[in-house]
N, C-alpha and C positions, 0 to 999 in steps of 0.2 A: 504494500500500500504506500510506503514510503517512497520508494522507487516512480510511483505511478501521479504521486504529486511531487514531488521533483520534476519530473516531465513535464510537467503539464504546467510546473512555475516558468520552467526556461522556454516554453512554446509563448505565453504568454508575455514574458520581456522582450523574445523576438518580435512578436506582433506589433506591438506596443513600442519599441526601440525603431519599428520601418512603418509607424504609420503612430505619430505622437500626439495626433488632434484627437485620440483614442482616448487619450491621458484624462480629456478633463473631468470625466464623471469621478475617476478615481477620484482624483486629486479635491475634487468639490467635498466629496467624504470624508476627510480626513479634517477633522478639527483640532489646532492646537491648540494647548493650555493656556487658560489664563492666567494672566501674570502679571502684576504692576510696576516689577521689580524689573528695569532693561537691562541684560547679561551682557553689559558691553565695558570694558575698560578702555579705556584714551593710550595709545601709545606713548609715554613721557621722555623716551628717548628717541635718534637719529636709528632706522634701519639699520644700518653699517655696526650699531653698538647691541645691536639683538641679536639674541639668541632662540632661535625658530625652529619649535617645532611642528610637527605634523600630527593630525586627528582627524580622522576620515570614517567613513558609514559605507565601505569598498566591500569588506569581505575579505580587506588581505592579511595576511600570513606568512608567516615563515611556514617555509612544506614540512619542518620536521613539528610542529604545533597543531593539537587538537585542531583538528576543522571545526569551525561556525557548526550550529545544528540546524541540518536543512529539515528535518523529519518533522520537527515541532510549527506547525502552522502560526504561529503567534508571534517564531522569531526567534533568535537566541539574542537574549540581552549581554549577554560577556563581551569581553574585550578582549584582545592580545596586544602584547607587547613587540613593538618592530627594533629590531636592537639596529643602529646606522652602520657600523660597523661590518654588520655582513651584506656582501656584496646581492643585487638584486636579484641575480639568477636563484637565489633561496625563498622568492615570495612568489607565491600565489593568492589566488583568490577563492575562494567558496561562496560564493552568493546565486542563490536562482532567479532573484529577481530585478534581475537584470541583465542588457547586454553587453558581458564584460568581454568579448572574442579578441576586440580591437586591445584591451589594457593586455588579455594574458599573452602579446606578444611584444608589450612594451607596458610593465606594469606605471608607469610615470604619465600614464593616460591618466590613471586615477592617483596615484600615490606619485610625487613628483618629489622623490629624493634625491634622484640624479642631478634635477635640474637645481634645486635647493646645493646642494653641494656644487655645483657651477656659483652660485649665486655668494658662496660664504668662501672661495676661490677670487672670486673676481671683487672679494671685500663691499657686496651689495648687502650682505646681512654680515651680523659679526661673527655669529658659530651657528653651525648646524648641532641642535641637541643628539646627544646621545642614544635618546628611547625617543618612541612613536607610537601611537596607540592608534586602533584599527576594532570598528565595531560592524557588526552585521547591516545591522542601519535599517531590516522590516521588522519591524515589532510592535507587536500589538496587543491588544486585552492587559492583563495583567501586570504581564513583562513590563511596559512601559512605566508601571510604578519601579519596580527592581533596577530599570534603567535611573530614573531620574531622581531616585532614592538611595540608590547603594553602587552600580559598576559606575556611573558619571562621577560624581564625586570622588569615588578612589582613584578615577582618570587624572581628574583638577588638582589633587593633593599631590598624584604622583607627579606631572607636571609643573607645581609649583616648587617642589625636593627638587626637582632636576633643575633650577633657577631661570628657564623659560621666562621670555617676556612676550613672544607671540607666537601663537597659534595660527595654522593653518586650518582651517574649521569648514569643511565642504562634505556634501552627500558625494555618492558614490551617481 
């Protein structure tokens, strides 16, 4: 059964990924939280003196790390840790829902490390962070409190320990 909606997520990203005017009932159902509080901090320094990391809703992974859980219709709310240090031929992706064909032969489609480290090379940021965090990014019912209750926050604390001053913050 699992096998059979896996199928049927990846028929449905293709469809949806080559015909996107598809998108908008989805997208019309989907209500976000309310909230008073805007999650935005002001950058207080010069790019060149920052140190950037990456946070993305891709599905990527290092291949020797647990894969994302595609069997669970809700979503897997966890995260993994992307270490910069290993080279990118070590990432993959597990997501169904979406068309990721184009990132899994140049994973910087979604996850843009290479070009980040061109960027802290050519002194346009000051350091590329160390770690990188990487969440499934469908999740829904439930999960979505365990997201913004318990793995997000352990994400912010873990990247605020690594002395990060800006995030790269993009859906997959």
């Amino acid at each position: 059964m699992a096998r059979i909606l896996r199928l049927k997520n990846r028929l449905i990203a293709k469809i949806l990924g080559r015909f996107p005017s598809l998108c908008g009932p989805i997208i019309a159902s989907y209500r976000p939280r309310e909230s008073k509080e805007i999650p935005w901090t002001p950058v207080r320094k010069a790019l060149r003196e920052c140190k950037v990391a990456i946070v993305k809703t891709t599905g990527v992974h290092h291949k020797d790390d647990k894969p994302f859980d595609m069997g669970d219709p809700r979503g897997d709310a966890t995260y993994r840790m992307i270490d910069a240090a290993r080279p990118v031929s070590d990432l993959m992706i597990t997501h169904d829902y979406y068309d990721h064909s184009d990132a899994d032969r140049d994973i910087n489609v979604v996850f843009p490390i290479e070009r980040l480290r061109e960027f802290e090379e050519k002194g346009i940021i000051g350091a590329l962070a160390e770690r990188h965090y990487s969440f499934m990014g469908h999740i829904v019912g439930g999960l979505i409190d365990t997201l913004v209750n318990k793995t997000a926050p352990e994400v912010v604390e873990k990247v605020k320990a690594g002395g990060v001053d800006v995030v790269l913050l993009t859906p997959g």
